[in-house]
C-alpha positions as CSV (number, residue, x, y, z in Angstrom):
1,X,27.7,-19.1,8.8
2,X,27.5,-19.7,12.6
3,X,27.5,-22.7,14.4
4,X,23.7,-21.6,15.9
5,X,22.7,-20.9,12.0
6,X,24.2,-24.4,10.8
7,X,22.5,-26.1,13.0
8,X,19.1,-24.3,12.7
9,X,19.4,-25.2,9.1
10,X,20.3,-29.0,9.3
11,X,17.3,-29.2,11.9
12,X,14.4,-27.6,9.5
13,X,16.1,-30.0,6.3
14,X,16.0,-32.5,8.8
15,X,12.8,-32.1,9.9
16,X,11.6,-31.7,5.7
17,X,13.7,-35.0,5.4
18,X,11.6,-36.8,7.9
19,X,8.3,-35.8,5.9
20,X,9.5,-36.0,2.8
21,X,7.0,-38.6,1.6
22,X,4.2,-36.1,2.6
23,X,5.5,-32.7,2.0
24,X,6.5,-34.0,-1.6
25,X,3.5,-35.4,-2.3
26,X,1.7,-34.5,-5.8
27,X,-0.9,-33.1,-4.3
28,X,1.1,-30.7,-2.6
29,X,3.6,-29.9,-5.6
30,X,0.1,-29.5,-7.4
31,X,-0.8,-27.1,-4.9
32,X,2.1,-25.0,-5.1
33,X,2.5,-24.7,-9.1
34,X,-0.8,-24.3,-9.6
35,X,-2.7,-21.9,-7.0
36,X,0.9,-19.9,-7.0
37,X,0.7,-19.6,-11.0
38,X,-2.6,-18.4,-10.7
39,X,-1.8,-15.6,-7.8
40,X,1.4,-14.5,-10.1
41,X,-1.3,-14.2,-13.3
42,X,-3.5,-12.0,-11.4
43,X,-0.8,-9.8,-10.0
44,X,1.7,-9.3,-12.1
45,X,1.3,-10.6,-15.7
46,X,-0.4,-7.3,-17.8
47,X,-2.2,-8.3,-20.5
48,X,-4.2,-6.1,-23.1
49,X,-7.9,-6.5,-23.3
50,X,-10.3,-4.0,-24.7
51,X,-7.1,-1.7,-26.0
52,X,-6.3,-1.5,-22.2
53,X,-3.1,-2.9,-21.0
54,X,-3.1,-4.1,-16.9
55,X,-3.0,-6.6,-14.9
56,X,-5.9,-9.0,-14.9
57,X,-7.0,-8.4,-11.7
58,X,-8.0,-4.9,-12.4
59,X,-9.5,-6.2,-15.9
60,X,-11.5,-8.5,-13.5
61,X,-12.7,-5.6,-11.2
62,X,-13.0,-3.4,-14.5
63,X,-16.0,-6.1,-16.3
64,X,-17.3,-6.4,-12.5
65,X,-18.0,-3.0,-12.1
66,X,-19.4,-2.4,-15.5
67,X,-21.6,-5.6,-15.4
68,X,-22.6,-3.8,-11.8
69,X,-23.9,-0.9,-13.5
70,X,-25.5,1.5,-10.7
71,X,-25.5,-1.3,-8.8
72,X,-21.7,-1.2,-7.7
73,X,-22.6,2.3,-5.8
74,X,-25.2,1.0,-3.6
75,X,-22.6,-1.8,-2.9
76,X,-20.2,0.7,-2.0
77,X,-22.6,2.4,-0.3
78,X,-23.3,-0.6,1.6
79,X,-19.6,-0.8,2.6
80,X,-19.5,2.8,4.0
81,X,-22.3,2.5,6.0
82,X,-21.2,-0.6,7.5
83,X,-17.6,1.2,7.7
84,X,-19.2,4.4,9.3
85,X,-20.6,2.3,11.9
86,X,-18.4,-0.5,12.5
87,X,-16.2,1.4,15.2
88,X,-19.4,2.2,17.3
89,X,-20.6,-1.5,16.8
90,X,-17.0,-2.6,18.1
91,X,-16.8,0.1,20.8
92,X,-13.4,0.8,19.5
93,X,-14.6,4.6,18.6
94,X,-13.5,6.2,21.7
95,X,-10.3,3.7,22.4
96,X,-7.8,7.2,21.8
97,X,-8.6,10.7,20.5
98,X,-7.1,9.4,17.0
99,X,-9.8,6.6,17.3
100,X,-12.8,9.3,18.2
101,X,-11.2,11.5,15.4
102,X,-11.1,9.0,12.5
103,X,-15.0,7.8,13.5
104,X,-16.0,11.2,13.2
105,X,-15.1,11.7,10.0
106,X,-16.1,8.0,8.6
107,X,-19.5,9.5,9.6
108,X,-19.0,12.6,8.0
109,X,-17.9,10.7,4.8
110,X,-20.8,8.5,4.9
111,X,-23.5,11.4,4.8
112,X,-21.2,13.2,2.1
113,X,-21.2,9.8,0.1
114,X,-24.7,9.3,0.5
115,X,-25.7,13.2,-0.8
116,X,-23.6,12.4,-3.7
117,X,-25.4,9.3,-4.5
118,X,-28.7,10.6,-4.7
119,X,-27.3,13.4,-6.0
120,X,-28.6,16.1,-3.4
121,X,-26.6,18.6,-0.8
122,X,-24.7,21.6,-1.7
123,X,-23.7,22.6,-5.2
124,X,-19.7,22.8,-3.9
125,X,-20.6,19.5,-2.6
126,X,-22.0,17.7,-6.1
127,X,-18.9,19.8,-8.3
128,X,-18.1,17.4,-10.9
129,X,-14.1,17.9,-9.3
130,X,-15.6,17.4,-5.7
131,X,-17.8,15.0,-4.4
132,X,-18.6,12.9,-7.5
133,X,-14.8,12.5,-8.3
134,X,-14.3,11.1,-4.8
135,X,-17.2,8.6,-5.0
136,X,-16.9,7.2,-8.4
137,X,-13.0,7.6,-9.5
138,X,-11.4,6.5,-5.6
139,X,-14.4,5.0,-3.6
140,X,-16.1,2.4,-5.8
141,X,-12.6,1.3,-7.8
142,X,-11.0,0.8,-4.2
143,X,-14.4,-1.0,-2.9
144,X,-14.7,-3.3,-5.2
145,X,-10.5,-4.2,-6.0
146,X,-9.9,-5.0,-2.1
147,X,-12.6,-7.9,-1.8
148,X,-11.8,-9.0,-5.2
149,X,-8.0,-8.8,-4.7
150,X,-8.2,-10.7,-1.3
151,X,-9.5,-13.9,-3.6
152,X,-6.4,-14.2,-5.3
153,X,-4.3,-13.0,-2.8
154,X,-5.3,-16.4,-1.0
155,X,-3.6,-18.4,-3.5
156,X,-0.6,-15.9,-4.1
157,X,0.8,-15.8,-0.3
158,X,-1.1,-19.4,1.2
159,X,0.8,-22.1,-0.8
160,X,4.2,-21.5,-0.2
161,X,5.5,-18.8,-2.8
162,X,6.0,-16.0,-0.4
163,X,8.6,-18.6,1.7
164,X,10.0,-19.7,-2.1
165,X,10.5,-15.8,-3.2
166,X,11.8,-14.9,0.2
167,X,15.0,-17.0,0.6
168,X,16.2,-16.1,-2.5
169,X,15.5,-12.1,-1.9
170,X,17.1,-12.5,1.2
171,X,20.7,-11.4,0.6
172,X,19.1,-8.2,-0.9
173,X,16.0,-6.9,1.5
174,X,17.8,-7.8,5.0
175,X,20.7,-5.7,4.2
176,X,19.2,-2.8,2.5
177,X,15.5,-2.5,4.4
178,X,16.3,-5.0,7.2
179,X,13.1,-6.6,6.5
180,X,12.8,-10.8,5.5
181,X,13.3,-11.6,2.1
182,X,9.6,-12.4,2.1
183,X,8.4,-9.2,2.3
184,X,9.6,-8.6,-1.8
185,X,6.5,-9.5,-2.5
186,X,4.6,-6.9,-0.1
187,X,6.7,-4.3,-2.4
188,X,5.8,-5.5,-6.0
189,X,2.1,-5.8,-4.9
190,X,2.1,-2.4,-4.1
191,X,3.6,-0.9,-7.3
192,X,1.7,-3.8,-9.6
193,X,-1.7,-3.7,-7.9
194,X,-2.3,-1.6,-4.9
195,X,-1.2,-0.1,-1.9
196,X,-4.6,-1.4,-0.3
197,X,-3.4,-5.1,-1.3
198,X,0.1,-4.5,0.1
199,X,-1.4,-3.5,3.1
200,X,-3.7,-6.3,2.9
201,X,-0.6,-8.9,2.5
202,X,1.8,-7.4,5.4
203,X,-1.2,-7.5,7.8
204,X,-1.8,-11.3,7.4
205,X,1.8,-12.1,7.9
206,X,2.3,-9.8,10.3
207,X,-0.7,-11.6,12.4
208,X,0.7,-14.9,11.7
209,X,4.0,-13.9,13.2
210,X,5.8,-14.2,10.3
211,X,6.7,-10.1,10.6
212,X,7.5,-8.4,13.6
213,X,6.5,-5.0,15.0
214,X,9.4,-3.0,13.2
215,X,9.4,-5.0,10.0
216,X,5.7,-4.5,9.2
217,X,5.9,-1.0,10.0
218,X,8.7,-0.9,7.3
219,X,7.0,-2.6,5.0
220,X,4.0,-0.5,5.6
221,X,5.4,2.9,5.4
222,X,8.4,2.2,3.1
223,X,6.9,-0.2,0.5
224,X,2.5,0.7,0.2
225,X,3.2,3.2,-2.7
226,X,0.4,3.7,-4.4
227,X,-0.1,0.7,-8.2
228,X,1.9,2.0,-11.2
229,X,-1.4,2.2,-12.9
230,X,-2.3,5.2,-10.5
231,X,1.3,6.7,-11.6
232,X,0.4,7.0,-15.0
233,X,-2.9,9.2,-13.7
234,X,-0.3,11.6,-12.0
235,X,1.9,11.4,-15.4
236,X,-0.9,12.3,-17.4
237,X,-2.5,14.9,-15.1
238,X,1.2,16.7,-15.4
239,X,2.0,15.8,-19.3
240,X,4.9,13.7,-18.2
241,X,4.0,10.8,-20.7
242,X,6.6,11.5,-22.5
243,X,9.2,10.9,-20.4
244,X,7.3,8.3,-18.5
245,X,9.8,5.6,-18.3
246,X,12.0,8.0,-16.5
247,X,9.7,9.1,-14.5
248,X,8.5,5.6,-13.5
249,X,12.1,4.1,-12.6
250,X,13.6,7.3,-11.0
251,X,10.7,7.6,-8.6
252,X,10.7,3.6,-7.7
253,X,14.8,3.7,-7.0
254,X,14.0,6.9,-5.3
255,X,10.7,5.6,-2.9
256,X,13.0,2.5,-1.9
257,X,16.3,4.8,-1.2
258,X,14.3,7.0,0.7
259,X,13.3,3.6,2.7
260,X,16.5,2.5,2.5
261,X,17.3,5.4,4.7
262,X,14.2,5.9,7.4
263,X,14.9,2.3,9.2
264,X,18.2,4.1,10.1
265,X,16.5,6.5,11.6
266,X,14.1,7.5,14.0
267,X,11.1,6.8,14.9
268,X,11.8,3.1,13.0
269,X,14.9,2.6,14.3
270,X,13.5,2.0,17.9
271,X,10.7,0.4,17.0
272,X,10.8,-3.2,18.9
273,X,11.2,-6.3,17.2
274,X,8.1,-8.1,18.8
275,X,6.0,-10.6,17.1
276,X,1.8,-10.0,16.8
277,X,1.7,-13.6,18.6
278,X,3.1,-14.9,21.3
279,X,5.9,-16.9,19.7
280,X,7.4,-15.3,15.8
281,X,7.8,-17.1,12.4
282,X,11.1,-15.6,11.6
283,X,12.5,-16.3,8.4
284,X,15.5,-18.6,8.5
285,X,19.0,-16.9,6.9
286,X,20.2,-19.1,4.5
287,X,23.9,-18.7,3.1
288,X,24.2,-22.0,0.8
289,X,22.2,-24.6,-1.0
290,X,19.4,-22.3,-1.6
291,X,17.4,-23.5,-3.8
292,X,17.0,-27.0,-2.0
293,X,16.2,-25.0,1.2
294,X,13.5,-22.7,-0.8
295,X,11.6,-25.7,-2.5
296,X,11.7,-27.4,1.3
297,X,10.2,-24.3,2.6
298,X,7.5,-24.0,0.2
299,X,6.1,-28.0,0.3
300,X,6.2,-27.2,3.9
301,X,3.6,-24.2,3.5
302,X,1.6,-25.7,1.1
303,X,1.5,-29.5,3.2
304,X,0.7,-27.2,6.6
305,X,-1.9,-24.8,4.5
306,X,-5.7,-24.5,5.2
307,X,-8.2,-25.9,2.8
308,X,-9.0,-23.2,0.0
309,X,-12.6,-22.6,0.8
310,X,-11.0,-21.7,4.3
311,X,-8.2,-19.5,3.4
312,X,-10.4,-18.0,0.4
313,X,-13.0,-16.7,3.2
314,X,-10.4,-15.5,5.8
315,X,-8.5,-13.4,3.0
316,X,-11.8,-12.2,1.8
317,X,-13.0,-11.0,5.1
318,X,-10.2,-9.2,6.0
319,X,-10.9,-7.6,2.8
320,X,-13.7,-6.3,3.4
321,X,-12.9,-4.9,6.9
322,X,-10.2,-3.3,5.6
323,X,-12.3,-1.6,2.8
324,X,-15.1,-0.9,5.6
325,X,-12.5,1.0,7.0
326,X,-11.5,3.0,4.4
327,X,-13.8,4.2,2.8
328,X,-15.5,6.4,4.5
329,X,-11.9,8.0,5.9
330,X,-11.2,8.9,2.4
331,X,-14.4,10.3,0.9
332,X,-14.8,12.8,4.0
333,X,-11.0,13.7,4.6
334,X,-10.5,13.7,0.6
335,X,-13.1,15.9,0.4
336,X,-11.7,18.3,3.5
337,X,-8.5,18.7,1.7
338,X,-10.1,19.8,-1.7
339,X,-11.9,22.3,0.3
340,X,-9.1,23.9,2.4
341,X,-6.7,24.0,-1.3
342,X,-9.1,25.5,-3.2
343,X,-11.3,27.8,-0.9
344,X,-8.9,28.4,2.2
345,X,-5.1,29.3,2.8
346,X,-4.6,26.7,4.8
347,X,-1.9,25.2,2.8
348,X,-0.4,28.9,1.8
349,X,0.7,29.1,5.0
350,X,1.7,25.2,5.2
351,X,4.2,25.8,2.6
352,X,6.1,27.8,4.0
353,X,7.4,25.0,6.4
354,X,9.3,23.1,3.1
355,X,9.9,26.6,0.7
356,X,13.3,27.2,2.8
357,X,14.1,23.9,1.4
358,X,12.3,24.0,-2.0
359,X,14.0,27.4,-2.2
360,X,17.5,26.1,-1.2
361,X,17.2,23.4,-3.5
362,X,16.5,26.0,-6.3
363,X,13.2,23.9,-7.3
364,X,11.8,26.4,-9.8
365,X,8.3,27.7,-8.4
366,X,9.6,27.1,-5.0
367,X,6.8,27.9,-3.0
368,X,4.4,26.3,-5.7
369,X,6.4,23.2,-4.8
370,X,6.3,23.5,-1.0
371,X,2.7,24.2,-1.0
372,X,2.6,20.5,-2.7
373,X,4.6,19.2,-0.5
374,X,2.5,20.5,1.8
375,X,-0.7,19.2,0.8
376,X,0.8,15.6,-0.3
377,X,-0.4,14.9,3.4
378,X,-3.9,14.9,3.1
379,X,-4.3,12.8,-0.4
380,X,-1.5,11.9,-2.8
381,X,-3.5,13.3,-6.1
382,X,-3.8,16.2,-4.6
383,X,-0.1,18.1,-5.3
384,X,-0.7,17.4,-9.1
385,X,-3.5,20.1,-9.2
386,X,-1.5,22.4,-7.3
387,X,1.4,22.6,-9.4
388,X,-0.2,21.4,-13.1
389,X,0.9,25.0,-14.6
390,X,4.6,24.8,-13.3
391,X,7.7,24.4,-14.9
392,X,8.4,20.6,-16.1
393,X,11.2,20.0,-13.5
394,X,8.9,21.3,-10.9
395,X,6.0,18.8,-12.1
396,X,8.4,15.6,-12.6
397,X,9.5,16.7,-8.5
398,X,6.2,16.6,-7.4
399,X,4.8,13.9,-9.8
400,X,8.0,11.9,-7.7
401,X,7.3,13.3,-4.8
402,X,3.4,12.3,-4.4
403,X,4.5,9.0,-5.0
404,X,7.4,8.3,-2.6
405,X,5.9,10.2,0.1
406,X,3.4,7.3,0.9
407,X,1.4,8.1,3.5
408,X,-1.5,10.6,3.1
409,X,-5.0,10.8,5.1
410,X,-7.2,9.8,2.5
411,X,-6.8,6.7,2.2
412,X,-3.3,5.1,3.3
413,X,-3.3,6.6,6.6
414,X,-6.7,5.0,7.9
415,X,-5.6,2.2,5.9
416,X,-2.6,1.5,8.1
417,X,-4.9,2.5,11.3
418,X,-7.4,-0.2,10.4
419,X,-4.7,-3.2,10.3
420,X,-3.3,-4.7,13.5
421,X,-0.1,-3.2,12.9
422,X,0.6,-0.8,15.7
423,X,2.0,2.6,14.8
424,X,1.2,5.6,17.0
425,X,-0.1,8.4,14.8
426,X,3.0,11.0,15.9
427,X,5.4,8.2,14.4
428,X,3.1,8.5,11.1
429,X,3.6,12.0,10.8
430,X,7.3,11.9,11.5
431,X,7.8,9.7,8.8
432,X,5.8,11.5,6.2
433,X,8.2,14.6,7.2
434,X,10.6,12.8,6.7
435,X,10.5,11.2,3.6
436,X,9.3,14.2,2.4
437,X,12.4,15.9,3.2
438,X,14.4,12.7,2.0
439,X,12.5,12.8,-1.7
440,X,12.8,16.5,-2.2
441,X,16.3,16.2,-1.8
442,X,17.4,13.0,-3.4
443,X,14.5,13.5,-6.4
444,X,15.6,17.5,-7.4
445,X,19.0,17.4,-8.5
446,X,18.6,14.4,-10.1
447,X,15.6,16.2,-11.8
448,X,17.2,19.6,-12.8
449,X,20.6,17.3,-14.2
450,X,18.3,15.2,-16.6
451,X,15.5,17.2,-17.8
């Protein structure tokens, strides 16, 4: 350890040392254990309820949504409409062509949502597979699990267990991701919950300067998978169940190699290393006495945290804007993409930009593959459909593939686009290619040697 870093550390112990009748207090130790505990419950704990085993956050937006009844899609009506028009209402619609683009089709989706609704519009529109899937299977899960979420988020990342978690995650995330040992926790909510709640977490820390401009966009394009829970849809859509716990582990080592790899590259590599405000939060590296430095840490958080009513409200609203935003993005661009692969050959011709790859590679139904590699761009579920009547190694690619890919128009893309975090949408695109690219060839010989 340096002179600079041994020094840095006897300050902050000295400075915990000097408050150590307040930051010990048991009001604080209270506050840690128990909001923490609760945050962790929610999360990550599964538990079986009703024969269905998750995590009781999604049993809690489950009972909501069925004690809703129709009554949860004028909510999430309610949401869309105020999405739809919240760029207009900010002035922000016309800010860059992306901008103009994205508020054009948050109105488009809000008139497609609406039709399906009330049930009224064109008969490709109201297809059981088209509209109605959209609405009811993405829309109103996602609209009601953000809001909810961003409760309990409050008391996972408030009271000090994201500083706790992080020191002791350090020696692994800085070297492999270069990203603070905090941000373990922005991964796990992702694969656990959702990629909307990872999102949700990185943008708060990333405002309070805790992240800067390169490690957010990390932790936004490397580690907002879509939840585990939506892995088993993809499994059971391609009759992989039975293999599922391979499945499951070799496409989470292979999302996080793949990351592992693109802050080496461009366009992350040059990202700059600002902070959102004026001064950062960076995390302090610690070498030795670890656990003494983590607990220190974490009274600190919870002693300097806002009152719960306070940091309940700020967590939810940024919920809600964030599923405002949304949306509306994914029932009209979700919808486009349905459109062009099943009535266009728009993605025919896409394919042939990854089948000299999928060909060299020797994926079987190489350009079946490409064309879902291709299509992985506009929604994640997507590929599944296009390649549900290929060969099993070809399915378990692409059931991989939709997963570590990340970033896809429906919904991650304007998700990313509605946080503070600044990535131009050329950089988005170059790193979809490229961990597209990356996955197909990490994923398929691992694929044809196993299966």
């Amino acid at each position: 350890m340096s002179e600079i870093q041994k020094t840095a550390n006897n300050e902050v112990i000295g400075t915990a040392k000097e408050q150590e009748p307040k930051i010990y207090s048991v009001q604080n130790i209270l506050k840690f254990t128990f909001f923490s505990a609760i945050g962790i419950f929610m999360f990550f704990v599964p538990i079986e309820i009703n024969d269905k085993s998750s995590i009781p956050l999604d049993h809690l937006v489950t009972w909501i949504r069925e004690s809703l009844g129709k009554g949860v899609s004028y909510y999430t009506i309610v949401l869309v409409v105020l999405g739809a028009i919240y760029p207009f209402y900010k002035k922000t619609w016309n800010n860059s062509s992306v901008e103009m683009v994205i508020s054009f089709f948050k109105v488009l989706g809000l008139v497609a949502a609406v039709l399906v609704l009330f049930e009224t519009g064109p008969a490709w529109l109201l297809a059981e597979d088209m509209g109605p899937y959209w609405f009811y299977k993405l829309l109103i899960p996602i609209g009601v699990l953000v809001p909810v979420g961003a409760v309990f988020l409050a008391l996972l990342v408030g009271y000090g267990l994201l500083e706790f978690i992080g020191i002791f995650m350090q020696p692994i995330m800085r070297p492999i991701w270069k990203t603070p040992g905090r941000s373990a926790i922005d991964a796990v909510a992702s694969f656990v919950g959702s990629y909307s709640i990872g999102l949700l977490i990185t943008n708060r820390i990333y405002k309070e300067g805790k992240y800067t401009k390169k490690e957010a966009i990390i932790i936004a394009t490397g580690f907002s998978t879509v939840s585990a829970t939506f892995m088993i849809v993809v499994a059971k859509t391609l009759d992989l169940m039975s293999i599922w716990n391979l499945y499951f582990w070799l496409t989470f080592l292979v999302t996080f190699a793949v990351t592992a790899i693109t802050v080496r590259i461009w366009p992350i590599n040059k990202m700059s290393d600002d902070y959102y405000t004026e001064e950062g939060f960076p995390e302090e590296r610690i070498e030795k006495n670890r656990l003494r430095y983590a607990w220190e840490q974490a009274m600190l958080t919870a002693h300097h945290a806002p009152k719960l009513k306070d940091n309940v409200i700020e967590n939810v609203k940024d919920g809600f804007v964030m599923a405002m935003g949304i949306l509306p993005s994914i029932m009209s661009i979700g919808l486009l993409g349905l459109l062009l692969a099943n009535h266009t050959p728009v993605f025919d011709y896409a394919a042939y930009i990854f089948y000299p790859l999928t060909a060299l590679l020797h994926i079987p139904d190489a350009f079946l593959a490409a064309k879902a590699a291709a299509i992985n761009l506009v929604d994640m579920f997507l590929p599944s459909l296009v390649v549900l009547k290929a060969s099993l190694e070809t399915r378990f690619i692409i059931a991989s593939l939709s997963i570590s890919t990340i970033l896809f128009f429906s919904a991650l893309i304007p998700c990313i686009l509605s946080t503070e975090i600044p990535l131009k949408m050329s950089h988005i695109l170059a790193i979809w290619f490229l961990r597209t690219v990356l996955t197909l060839v990490i994923i398929t010989p691992i694929a044809l040697l196993v299966l």
